[in-house]
C-alpha positions as CSV (number, residue, x, y, z in Angstrom):
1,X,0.0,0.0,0.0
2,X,1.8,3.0,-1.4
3,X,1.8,6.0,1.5
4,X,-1.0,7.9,-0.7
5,X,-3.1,4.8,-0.2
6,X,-3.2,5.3,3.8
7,X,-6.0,6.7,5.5
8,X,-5.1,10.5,6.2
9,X,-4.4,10.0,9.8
10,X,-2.2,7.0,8.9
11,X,-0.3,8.7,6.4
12,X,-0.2,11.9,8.6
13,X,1.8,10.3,11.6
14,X,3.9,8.1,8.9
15,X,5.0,10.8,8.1
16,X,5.5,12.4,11.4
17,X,7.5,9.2,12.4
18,X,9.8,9.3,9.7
19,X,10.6,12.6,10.5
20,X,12.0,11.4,14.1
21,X,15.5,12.1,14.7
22,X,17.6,9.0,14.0
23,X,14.6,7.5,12.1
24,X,15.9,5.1,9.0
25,X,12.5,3.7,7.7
26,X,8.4,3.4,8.5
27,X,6.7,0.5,7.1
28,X,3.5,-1.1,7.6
29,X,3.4,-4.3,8.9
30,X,0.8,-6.4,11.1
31,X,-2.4,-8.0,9.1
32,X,-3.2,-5.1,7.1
33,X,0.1,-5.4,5.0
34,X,-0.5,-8.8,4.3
35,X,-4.2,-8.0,3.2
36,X,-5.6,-10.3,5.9
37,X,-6.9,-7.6,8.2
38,X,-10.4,-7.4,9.1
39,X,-12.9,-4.2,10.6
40,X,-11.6,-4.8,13.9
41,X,-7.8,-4.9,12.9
42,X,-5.3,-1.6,14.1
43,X,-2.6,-0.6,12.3
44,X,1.0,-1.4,12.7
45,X,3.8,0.9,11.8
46,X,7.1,-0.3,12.1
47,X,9.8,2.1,12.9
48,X,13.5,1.2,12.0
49,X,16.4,3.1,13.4
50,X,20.2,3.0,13.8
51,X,21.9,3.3,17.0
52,X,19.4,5.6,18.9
53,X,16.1,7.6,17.9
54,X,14.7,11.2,19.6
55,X,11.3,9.9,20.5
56,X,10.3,13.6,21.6
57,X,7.8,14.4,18.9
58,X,6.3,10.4,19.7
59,X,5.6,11.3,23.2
60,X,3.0,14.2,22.9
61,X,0.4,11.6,21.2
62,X,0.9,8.9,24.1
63,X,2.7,6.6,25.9
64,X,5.9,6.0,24.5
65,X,7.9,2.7,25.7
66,X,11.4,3.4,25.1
67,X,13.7,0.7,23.3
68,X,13.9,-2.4,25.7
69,X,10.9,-1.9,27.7
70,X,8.8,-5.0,25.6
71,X,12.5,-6.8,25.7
72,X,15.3,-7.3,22.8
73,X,13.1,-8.5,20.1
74,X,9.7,-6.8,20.5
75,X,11.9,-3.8,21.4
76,X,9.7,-0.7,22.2
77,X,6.8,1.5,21.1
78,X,3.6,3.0,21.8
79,X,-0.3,2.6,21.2
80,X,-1.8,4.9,20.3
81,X,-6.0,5.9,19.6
82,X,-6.3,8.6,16.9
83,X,-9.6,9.8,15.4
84,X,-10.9,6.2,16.9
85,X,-8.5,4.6,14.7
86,X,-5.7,2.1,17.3
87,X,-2.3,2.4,15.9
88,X,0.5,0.2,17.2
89,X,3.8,2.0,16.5
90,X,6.7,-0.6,16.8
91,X,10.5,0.2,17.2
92,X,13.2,-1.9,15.8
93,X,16.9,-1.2,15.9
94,X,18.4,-2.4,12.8
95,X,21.8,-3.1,14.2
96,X,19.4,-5.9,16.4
97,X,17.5,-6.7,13.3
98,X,20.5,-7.1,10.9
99,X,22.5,-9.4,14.0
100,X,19.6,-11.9,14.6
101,X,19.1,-12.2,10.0
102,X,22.8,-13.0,10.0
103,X,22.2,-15.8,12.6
104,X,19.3,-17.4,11.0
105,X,21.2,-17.3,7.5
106,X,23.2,-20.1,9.2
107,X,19.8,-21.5,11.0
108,X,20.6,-20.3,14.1
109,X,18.3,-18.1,16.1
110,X,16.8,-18.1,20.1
111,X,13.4,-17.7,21.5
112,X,12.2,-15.7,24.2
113,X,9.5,-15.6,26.9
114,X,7.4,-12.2,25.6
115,X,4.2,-11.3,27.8
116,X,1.6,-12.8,25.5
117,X,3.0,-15.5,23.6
118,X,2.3,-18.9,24.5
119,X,5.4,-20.6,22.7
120,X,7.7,-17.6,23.2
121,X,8.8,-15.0,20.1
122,X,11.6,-16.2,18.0
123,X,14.7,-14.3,17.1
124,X,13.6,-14.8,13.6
125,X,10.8,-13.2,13.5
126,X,12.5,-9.9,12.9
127,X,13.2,-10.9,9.6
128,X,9.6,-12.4,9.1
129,X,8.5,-8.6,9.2
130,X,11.0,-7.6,7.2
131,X,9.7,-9.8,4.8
132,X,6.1,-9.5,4.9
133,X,5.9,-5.7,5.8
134,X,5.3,-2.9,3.2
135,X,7.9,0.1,2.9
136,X,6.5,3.7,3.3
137,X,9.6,5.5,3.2
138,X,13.2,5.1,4.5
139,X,15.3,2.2,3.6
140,X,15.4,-1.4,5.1
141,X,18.1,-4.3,4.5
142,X,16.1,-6.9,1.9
143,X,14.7,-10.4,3.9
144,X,15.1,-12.4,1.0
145,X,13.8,-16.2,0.5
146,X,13.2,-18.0,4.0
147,X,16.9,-19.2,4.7
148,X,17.4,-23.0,3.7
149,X,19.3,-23.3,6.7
150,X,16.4,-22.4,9.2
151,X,14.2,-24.7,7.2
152,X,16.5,-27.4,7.8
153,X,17.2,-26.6,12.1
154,X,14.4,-25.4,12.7
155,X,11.6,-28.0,12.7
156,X,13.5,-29.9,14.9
157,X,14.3,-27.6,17.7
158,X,10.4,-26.6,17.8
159,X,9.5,-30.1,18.4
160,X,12.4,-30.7,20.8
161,X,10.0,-28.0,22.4
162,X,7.0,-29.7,21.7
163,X,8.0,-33.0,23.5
164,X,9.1,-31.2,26.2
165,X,5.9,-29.1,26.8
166,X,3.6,-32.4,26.4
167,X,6.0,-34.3,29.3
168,X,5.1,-31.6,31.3
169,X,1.0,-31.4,30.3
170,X,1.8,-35.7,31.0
171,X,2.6,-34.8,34.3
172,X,0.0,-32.5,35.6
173,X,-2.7,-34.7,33.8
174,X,-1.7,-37.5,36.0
175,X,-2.2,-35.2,38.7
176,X,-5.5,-34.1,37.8
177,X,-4.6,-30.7,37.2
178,X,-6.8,-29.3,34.2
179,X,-5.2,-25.6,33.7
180,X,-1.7,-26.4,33.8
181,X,-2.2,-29.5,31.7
182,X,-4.2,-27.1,29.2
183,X,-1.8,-24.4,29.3
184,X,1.2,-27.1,28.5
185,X,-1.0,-28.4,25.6
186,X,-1.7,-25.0,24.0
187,X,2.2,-24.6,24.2
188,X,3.1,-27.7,22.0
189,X,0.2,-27.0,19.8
190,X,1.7,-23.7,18.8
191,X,5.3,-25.1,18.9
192,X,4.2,-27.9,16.2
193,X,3.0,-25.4,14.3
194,X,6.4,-23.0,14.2
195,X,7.9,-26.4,13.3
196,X,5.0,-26.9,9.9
197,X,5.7,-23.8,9.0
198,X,9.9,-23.6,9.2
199,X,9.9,-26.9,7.1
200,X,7.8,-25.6,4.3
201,X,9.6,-22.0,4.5
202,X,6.9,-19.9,5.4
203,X,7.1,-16.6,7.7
204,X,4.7,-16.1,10.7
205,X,5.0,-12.8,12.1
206,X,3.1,-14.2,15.6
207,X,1.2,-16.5,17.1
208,X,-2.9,-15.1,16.0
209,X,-3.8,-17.3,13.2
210,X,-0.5,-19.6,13.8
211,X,-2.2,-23.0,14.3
212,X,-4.3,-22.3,10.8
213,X,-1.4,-20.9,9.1
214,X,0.1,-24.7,9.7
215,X,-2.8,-27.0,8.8
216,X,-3.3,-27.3,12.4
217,X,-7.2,-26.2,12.7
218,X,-8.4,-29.4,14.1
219,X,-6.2,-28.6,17.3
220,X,-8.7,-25.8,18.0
221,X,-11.8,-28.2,17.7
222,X,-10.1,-30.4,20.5
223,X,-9.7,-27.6,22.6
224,X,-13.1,-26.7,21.9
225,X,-14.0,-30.0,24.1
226,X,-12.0,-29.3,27.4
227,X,-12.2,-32.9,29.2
228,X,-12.9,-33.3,33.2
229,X,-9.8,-34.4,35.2
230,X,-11.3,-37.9,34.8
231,X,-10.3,-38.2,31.2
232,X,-7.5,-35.4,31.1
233,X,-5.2,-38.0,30.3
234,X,-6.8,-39.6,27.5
235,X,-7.5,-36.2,26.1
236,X,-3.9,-35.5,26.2
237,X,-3.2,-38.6,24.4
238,X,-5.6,-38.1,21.9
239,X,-3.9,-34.1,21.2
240,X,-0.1,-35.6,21.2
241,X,-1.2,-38.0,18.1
242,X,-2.5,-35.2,16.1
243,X,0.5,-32.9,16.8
244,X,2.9,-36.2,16.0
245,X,1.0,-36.9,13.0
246,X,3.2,-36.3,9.6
C-alpha cells in the first residue's frame, strides 16, 4: 500500500514518524500489510532506526515505551488511539535486526519468553517482518527467500520444544490438574505449528492465526471439548497423536 493509499491520519503520523531524529525507515506491517486484516484490525507501523532515535515528537500523542521496555526483540513503542483509529507503533533497531538475520542465514536463532506468547517470540521473526511488511519510506536491508538453513534446524528444535511441553502437560494430567495441563497443551500446539511452517519455509509474524497458518485447525476443535480431570489423560493422548502426525 503505497503511502498515498493510507488513510489521512495514517499517512499523517507516517510521516510524522519518519521525520524522528535518527529514524531510517516506517513501514506497515501487522495483518493489514499482508491483506488479511479485518474491521476490527489496528494498524501497525514499524519504525527502524540505527543506533538511537529522539522519540520527543512520539511522546506528545501517548505513551511512549522506550527501546527495551517490551525486551530485545519486540523492542519498544507506543499505542496509540487517533480519530478512533488504534495504531500500534513498533521500534526496531536495525543493528538488532540485521545481527539476529545473519544468525538465522546459518539457521541459528533463540526464543524468548514475551508477555503474551504462549510458545515464546523467535529471534527470527524480525526478519519475518522484514519480509512481509510494506515500505513507506526510508530504507530497510532486503529479507530475502526464507533461509534454507532455518528450514532445515528449525523444525527440529520446535519439536524438541514440543516433546518437552507435552511431558510436562503428562505430568499435571496424571495429577489431575486441568489448567496447567491445558496451558502445557496449548504450548506444543503452537510449537508444532512453528515447526510446519519452518519446514515448508513460510514466515509467521506471531502466534494469532498460527495453528491455521500450519494446517493445524483441528487442534482448535479439540480444545473446543476441554475434558474433566477424569479423562485429562486420554484427552492428552488423543492431542499428542495429532501434533505427531506427519
Amino acid at each position: 500500500m503505497p503511502p498515498a493509499e493510507l488513510p489521512p491520519a495514517i499517512a499523517a503520523l507516517a510521516a510524522q514518524l519518519a521525520a524522528l531524529p535518527g529514524a531510517q525507515a516506517v513501514v506497515l506491517g501487522g495483518s493489514r500489510a499482508q491483506g488479511l486484516h479485518d474491521a476490527d484490525s489496528d494498524w501497525d507501523l514499524g519504525v527502524y532506526y540505527r543506533g538511537s532515535i529522539d522519540l520527543t515528537a512520539l511522546a506528545t500523542l501517548g505513551p511512549v515505551y522506550p527501546p527495551g521496555s517490551w525486551g530485545r526483540v519486540m523492542n519498544g513503542g507506543a499505542w496509540l488511539a487517533l480519530d478512533d483509529t488504534r495504531i500500534d507503533v513498533l521500534l526496531r533497531d536495525l543493528d538488532v535486526v540485521e545481527a539476529w538475520q545473519a544468525r538465522a542465514a546459518v539457521g541459528e536463532y533463540e526464543v524468548d519468553g514475551l508477555l503474551g506468547y504462549l510458545a515464546g517470540i523467535p529471534t527470527y521473526s524480525l526478519v519475518a517482518e522484514l519480509a512481509l511488511c510494506r515500505l513507506l519510506g526510508g530504507h530497510v536491508p532486503p529479507a530475502g527467500p526464507f533461509p534454507p538453513a532455518l528450514m532445515a534446524a528449525a523444525p527440529a528444535r520446535w519439536r524438541f520444544h514440543r516433546d518437552f511441553s507435552l511431558g510436562f502437560a503428562r505430568a499435571h494430567a496424571a495429577r489431575g490438574d486441568l489448567v496447567a495441563t491445558l496451558g502445557q497443551a496449548a504450548r506444543a500446539a503452537l510449537e508444532e505449528a512453528h515447526a510446519r511452517l519452518c519446514a515448508r519455509g513460510s514466515w509467521q509474524l506471531n502466534e494469532k492465526r498460527l495453528l491455521a497458518a500450519a494446517g493445524l485447525s483441528a487442534v482448535q476443535q479439540a480444545f473446543a471439548r476441554p475434558p474433566d480431570d477424569v479423562g485429562l489423560q486420554h484427552w492428552l493422548a488423543e492431542l499428542a497423536a495429532m501434533l505427531e502426525r506427519p
